[in-house]
C-alpha positions as CSV (number, residue, x, y, z in Angstrom):
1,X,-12.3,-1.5,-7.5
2,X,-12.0,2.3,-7.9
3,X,-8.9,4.1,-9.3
4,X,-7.5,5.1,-6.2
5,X,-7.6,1.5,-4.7
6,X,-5.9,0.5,-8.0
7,X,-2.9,2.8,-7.4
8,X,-2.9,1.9,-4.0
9,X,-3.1,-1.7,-4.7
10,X,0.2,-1.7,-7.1
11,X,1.9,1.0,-4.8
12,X,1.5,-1.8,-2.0
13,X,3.2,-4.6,-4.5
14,X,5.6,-2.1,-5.4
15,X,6.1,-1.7,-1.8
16,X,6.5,-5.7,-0.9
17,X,9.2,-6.3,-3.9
18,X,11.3,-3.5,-3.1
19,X,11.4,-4.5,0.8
20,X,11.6,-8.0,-0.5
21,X,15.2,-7.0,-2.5
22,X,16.0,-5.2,0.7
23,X,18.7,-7.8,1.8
24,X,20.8,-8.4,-1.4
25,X,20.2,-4.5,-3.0
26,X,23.5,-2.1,-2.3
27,X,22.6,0.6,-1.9
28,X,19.5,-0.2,-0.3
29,X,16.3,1.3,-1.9
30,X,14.6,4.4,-0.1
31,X,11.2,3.2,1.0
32,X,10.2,6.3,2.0
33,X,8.3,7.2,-1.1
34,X,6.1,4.7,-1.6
35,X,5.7,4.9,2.1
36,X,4.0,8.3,1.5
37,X,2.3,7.3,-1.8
38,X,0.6,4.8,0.6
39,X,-0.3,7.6,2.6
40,X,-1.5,10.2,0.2
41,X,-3.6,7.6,-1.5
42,X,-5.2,6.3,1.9
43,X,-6.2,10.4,2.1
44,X,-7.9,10.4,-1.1
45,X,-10.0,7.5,-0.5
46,X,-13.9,8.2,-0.4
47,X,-16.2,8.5,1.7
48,X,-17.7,4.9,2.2
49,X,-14.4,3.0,2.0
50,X,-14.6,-0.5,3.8
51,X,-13.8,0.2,7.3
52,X,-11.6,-3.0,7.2
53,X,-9.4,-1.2,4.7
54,X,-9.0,1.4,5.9
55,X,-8.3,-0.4,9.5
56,X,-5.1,-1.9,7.6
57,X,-4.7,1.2,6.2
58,X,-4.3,3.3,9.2
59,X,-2.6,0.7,11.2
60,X,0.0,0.1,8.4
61,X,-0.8,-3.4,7.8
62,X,-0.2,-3.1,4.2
63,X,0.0,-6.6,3.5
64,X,-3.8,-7.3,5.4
65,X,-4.7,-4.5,2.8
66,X,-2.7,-5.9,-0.3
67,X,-4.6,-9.2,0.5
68,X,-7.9,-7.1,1.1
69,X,-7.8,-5.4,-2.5
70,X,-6.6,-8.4,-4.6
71,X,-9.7,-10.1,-2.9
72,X,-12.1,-7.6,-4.3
């Protein structure tokens, strides 16, 4: 696993628990940040990613992606 899919691996957990404590957190977390982490890390991937990866990536199915990475 490179570096980048590392970051974008625990940006994507981060991700899932903060939605996850969406329902009892007041104030509700802003999402919007690791949102665009997500999305500057998806830019920095190489040339040669897996073209399934990036398929979740680009369709924001980030949990298809989470599951993707922590398979490699």
């Amino acid at each position: 696993m490179t570096q980048i899919e590392q970051e974008l691996l625990e940006t994507l957990l981060e991700l899932e628990r903060s939605a996850a404590r969406m329902p009892a957190a007041n104030p509700k977390p802003d999402l919007r940040p690791l949102f665009a982490r997500v999305e500057a890390l998806t830019g920095r991937l190489p040339r040669g990613t897996d073209p399934d990866l990036l398929h979740y990536l680009h369709r924001k199915s980030y949990q298809k992606a989470r599951a993707f990475l922590q398979q490699r």
